[in-house]
C-alpha positions in Angstrom: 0.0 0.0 0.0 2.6 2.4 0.9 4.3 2.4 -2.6 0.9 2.6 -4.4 -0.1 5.8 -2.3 3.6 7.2 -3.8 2.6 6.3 -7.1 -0.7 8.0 -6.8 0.9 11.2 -5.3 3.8 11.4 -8.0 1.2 11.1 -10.6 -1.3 13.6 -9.2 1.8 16.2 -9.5 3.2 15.1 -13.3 -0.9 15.5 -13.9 -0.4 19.2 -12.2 2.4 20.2 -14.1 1.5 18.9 -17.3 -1.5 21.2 -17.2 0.8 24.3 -16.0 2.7 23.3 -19.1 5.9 22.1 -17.4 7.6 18.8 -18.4 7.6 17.2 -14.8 10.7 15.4 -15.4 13.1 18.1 -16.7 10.8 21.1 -15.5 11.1 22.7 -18.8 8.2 24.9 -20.0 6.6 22.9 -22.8 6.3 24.0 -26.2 3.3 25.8 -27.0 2.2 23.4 -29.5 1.7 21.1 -27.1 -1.4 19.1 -26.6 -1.1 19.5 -22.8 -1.1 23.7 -23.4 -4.6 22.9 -25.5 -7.2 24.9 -22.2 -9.8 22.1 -22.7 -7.0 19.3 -22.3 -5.2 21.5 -19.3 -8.8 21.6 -17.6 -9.2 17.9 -17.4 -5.6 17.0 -15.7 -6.3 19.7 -13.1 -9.9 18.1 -12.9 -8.1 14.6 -12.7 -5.1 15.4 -10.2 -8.0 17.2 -7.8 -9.9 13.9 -8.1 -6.7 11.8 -7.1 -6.2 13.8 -4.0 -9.6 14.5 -3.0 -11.6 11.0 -3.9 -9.1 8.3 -4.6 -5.7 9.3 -2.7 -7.7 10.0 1.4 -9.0 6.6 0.9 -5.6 4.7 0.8 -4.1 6.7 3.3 -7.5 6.0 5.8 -6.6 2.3 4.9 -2.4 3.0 5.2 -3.3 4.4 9.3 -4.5 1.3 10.7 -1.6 -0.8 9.8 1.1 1.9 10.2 2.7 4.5 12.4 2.2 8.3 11.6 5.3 9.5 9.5 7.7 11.7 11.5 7.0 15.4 10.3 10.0 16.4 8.7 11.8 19.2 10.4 12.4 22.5 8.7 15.5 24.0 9.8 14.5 27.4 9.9 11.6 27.0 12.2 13.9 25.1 14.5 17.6 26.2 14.6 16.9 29.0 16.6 16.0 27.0 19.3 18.4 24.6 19.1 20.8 24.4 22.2 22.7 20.8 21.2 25.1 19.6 19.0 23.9 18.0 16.3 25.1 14.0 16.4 24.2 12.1 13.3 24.6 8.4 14.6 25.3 5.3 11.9 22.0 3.9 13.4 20.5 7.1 12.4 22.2 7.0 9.0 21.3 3.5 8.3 18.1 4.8 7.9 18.3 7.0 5.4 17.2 6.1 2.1 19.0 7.3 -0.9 17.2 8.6 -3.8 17.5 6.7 -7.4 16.3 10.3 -9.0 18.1 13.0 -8.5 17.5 15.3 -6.1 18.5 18.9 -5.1 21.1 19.9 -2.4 18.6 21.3 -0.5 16.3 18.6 -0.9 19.0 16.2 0.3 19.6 18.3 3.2 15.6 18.6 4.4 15.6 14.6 4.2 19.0 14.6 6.1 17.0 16.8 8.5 14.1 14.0 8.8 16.0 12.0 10.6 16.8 14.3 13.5 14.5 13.2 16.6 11.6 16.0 17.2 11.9 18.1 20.4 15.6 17.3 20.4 17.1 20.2 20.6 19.5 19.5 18.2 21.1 22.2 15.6 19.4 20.9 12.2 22.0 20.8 9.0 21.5 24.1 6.3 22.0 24.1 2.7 25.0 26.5 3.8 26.3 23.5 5.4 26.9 20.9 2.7 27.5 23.3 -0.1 30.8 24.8 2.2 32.1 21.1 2.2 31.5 20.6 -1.0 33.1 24.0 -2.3 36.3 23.1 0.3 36.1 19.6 -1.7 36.5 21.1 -5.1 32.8 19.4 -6.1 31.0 23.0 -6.2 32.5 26.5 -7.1 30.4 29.5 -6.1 29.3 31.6 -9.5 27.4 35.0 -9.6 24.0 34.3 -10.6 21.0 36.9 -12.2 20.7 39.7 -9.4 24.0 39.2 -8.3 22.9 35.8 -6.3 25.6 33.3 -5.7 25.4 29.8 -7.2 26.8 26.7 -6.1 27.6 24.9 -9.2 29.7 21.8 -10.2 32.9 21.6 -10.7 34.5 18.7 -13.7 35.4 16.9 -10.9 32.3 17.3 -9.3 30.4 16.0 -12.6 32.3 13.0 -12.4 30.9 12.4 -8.7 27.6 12.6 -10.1 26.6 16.1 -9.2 24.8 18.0 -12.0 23.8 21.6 -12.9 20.0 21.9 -13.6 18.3 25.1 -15.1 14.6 25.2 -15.0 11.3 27.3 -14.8 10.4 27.3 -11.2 6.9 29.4 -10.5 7.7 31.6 -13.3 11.5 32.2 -12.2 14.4 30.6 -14.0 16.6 28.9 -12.0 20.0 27.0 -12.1 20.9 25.1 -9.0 22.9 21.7 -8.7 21.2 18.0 -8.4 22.5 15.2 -7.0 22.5 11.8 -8.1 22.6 8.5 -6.4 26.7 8.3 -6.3 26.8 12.5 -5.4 24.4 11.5 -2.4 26.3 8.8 -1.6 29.3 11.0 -1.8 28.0 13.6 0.9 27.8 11.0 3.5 30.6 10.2 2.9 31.6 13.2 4.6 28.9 13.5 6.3 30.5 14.3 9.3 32.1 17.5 8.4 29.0 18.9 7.2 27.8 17.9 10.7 30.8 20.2 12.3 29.8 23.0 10.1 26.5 22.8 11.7 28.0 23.0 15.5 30.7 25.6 14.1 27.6 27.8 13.7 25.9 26.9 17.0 29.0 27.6 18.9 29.5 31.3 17.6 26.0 31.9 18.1 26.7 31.1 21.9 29.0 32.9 21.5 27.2 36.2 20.0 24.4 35.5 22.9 26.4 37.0 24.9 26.9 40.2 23.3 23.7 41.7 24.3 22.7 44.5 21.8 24.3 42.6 19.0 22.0 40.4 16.4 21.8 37.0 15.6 24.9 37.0 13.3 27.1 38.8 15.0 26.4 42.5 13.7 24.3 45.2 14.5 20.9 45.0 14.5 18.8 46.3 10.9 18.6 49.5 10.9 18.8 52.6 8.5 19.5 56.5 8.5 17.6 59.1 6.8 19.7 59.3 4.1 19.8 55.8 3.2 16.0 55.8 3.4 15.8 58.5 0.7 17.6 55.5 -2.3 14.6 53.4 -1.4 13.1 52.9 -4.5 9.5 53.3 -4.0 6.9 52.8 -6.7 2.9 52.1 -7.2 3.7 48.7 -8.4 2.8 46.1 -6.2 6.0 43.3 -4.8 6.0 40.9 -2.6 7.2 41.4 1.0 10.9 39.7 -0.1 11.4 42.0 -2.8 11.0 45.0 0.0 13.2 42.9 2.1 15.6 43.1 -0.6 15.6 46.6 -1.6 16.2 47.3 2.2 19.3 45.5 2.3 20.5 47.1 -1.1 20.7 50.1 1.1 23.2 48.8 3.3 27.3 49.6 2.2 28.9 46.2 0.9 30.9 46.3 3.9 28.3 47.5 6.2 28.6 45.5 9.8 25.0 45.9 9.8 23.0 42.6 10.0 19.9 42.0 7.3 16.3 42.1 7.2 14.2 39.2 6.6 11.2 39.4 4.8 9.3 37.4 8.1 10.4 40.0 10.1 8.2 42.3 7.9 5.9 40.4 7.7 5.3 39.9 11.2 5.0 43.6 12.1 2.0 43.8 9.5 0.6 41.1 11.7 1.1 42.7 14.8 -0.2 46.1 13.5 -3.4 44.3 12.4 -2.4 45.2 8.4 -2.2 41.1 7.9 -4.3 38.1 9.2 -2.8 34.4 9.6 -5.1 32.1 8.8 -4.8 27.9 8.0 -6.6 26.3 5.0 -8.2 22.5 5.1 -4.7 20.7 5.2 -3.7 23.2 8.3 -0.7 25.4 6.2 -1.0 28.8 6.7 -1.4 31.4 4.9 -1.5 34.9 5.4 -4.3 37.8 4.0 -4.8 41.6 4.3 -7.0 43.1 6.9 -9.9 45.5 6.2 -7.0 47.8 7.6 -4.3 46.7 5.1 -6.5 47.0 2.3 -7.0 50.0 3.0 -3.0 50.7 3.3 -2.0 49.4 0.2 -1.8 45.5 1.0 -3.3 43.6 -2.0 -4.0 39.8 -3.2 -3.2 38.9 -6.9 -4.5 35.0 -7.9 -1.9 33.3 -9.0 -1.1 29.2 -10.4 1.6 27.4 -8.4 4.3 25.0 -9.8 2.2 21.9 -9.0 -1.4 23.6 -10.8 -2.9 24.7 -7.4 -4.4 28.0 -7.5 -3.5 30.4 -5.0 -3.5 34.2 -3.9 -0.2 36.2 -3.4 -0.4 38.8 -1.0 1.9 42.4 -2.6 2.4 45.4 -1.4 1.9 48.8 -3.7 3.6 52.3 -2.6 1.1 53.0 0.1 2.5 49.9 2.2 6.1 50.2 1.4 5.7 53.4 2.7 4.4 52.0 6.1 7.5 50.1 6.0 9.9 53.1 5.7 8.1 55.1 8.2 8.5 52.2 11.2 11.9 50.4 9.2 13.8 50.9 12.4 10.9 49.2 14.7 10.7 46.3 12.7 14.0 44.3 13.8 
């Protein structure tokens, strides 16, 4: 049963991106003579993928709980590193349990199911794509490029092709992206070294021990966010609406290369709209939440714009026009 619920779930999503137009084994667009770009023909997999999960899919899994144990929730290392006060200790017994992947996956995705295996409530400082990707770099399997937007890649190397690792450029939610997969022998090949990935990890939890006890300064070790007037003024306000990130990252941009200034997150935006009442948290059917404007942030500029996820799923995105950055700039020192 378990494998036929896998089957069923890895079909519903090849059904979802067929009808987005996205060839679910490369994730390249389609052509647009494609048959699965036809509307009537991209109508009926959406209207077939929502009958997997809804009808056929619930059933199995109803049938699946009475024979077997709830799956450990994987844990997401944002959510918990902060909290972590431990070492992280990847035992063999531990390892011997972790299932290496005939597809290829991404670093990152090789690092959440790394994560899986870390006992809940632990307390234990969870791996970070940072992690790997600085063993692999000191290995000579990745080299860091400059990406679009001046982002930094971590991309194979010759010799890291010959370990299996591969660079993969793709259409993800309307973004290109290049990023690095990882076969079977590349997987293999990180834990094989496993263990100083795993010291990278505690490296990080011991300065931040460290920094605790600095008092006023933030999490990495720097000042706290904040801006002066002057900076304020090369914000580059317009009516358009952007996400929260994109705010996030015009902030930074207003920070000197070498400032010793630490960085906003976007969440950290985010949250103040919350706690000023511009933005709601709310949970759909499945319990993932979700955030949406206030009668107040509607009327400051927060707005919702439908949009078609990767996997087919409608859903709305929640921008932010002038008005709202506005609000941002006027409390940008508050919000850290």
């Amino acid at each position: 049963m378990p494998a036929e619920i896998k089957i069923i779930e890895r079909a519903e999503m090849y059904l979802r991106k067929l009808s987005c137009g996205v060839n679910p084994l490369t994730e390249e667009s389609l052509p647009e003579t494609d048959v699965c770009r036809q509307e009537r023909i991209s109508k009926c997999l959406v209207y077939v993928a929502d009958y997997l999960k809804q009808k056929v899919m619930p059933g199995m899994e109803h049938q699946e709980k009475a024979a077997a144990p709830k799956p450990q929730k994987v844990l997401k290392p944002r959510v918990v590193r902060e909290a972590a006060t431990k070492e992280l200790v990847l035992s063999s017994e531990m390892l011997s349990k972790f299932e290496v992947s005939e597809e290829p996956v991404s670093v990152s995705g090789f690092v959440r199911r790394l994560n899986s295996l870390i006992p809940q409530d632990s307390g234990m400082m969870p791996l970070v794509y940072a992690d790997v990707a600085e063993v692999l770099s000191k290995e000579g399997v990745l080299l860091k490029e400059e990406g679009e937007k001046g982002k930094d890649l971590n991309l194979p190397t010759p010799h890291g092709e010959e370990l299996g690792f591969t660079r993969v450029e793709a259409d993800i939610r309307g973004h290109h992206s290049i990023y690095t997969k990882c076969s079977a022998a590349a997987q293999k090949f990180i834990l094989d070294n496993i263990d100083k990935c795993v010291a990278q990890a505690n490296e990080r939890l011991a300065r931040r021990k460290v920094r605790a006890e600095s008092g006023e300064m933030g999490r990495s070790g720097k000042e706290k966010f904040h801006v002066t007037e002057e900076q304020i003024k090369n914000y580059p306000t317009d009516e358009a609406p952007v996400p929260v990130s994109e705010i996030a990252r015009r902030l930074n941009d207003l920070l000197p290369q070498d400032s010793n200034v630490e960085k906003i997150y976007f969440k950290t935006i985010r949250d103040w709209f919350v706690s000023q009442n511009y933005l709601e948290e709310k949970k759909n059917a499945l319990g993932k939440i979700f955030f949406v404007p206030t009668e107040t942030g509607s009327q400051n500029g927060i707005v919702t714009e439908s949009r078609v996820g990767k996997n087919g799923e409608n859903y709305d995105a929640v921008l932010y026009n002038g008005v709202a950055q506005k609000l941002v700039l006027d409390h940008v020192n508050e919000l850290a």
